[in-house]
C-alpha positions as CSV (number, residue, x, y, z in Angstrom):
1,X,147.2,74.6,-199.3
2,X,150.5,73.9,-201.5
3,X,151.3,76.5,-203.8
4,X,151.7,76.0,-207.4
5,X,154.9,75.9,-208.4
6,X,155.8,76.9,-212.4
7,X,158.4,75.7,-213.9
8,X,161.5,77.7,-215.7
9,X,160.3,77.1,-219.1
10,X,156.7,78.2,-218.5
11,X,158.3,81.2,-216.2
12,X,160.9,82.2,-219.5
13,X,157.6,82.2,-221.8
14,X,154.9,84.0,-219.4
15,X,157.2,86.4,-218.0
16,X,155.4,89.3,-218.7
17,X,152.0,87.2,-217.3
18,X,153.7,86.1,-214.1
19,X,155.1,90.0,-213.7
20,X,151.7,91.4,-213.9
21,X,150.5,88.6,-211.2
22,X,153.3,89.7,-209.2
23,X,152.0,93.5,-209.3
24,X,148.4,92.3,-208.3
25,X,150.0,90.8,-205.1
26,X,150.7,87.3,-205.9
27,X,153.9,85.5,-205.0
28,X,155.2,83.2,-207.8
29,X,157.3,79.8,-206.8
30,X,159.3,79.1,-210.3
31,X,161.3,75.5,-209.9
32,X,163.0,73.0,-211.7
33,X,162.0,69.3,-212.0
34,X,158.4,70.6,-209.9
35,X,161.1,71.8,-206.7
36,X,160.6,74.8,-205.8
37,X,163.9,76.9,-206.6
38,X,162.9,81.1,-206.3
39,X,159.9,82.8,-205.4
40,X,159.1,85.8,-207.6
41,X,157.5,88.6,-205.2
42,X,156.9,92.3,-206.0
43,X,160.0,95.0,-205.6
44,X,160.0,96.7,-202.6
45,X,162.2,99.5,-202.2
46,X,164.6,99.1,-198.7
47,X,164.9,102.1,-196.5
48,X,167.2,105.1,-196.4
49,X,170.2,104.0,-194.2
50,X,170.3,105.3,-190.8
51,X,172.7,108.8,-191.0
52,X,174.2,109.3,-187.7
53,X,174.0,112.6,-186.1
54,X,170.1,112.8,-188.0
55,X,168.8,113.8,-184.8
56,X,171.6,116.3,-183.4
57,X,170.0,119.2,-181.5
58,X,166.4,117.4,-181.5
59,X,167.0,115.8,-178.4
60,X,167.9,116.9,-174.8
61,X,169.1,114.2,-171.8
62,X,169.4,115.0,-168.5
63,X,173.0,116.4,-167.4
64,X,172.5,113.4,-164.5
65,X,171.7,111.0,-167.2
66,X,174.9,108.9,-166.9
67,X,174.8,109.0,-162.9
68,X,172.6,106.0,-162.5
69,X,172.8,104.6,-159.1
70,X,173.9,101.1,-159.4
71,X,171.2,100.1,-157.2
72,X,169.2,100.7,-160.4
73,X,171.0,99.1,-163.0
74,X,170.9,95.9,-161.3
75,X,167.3,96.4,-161.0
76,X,167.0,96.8,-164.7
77,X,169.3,93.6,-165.4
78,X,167.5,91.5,-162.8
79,X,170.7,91.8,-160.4
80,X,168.9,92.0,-157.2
């Protein structure tokens, strides 16, 4: 199935139309010339950054947590 794709003029004059299609879910291809150029697509707000140090005090390692035998390592990395 292609998708429709509208072109800038009809986009500048339905604006408000193509918004409220974009609310309901719909994804909007707007072009020039019938190529496809932008797709129109609902906001969606990014995640909070990561803060480092977020999780200070929350989690405990093992005081031998750095000693990992070598024998190990290469295990894990497909060494041996």
């Amino acid at each position: 199935m292609s998708e429709a794709v509208i072109n800038v003029y009809e986009a500048k004059t339905n604006l408000s139309k193509l918004l409220n299609r974009v609310e309901q879910g719909e994804e909007v291809v707007i072009g020039r010339s019938g190529r496809p150029v932008a797709r129109l697509v609902a906001y969606r707000p990014r995640r909070a950054p990561r803060a480092p140090g977020r999780l200070a005090g929350k989690i405990d390692m093992a005081a031998d947590f750095a000693d990992t035998p070598e024998w190990l390592i290469d295990a894990f990395e497909a060494k041996g």
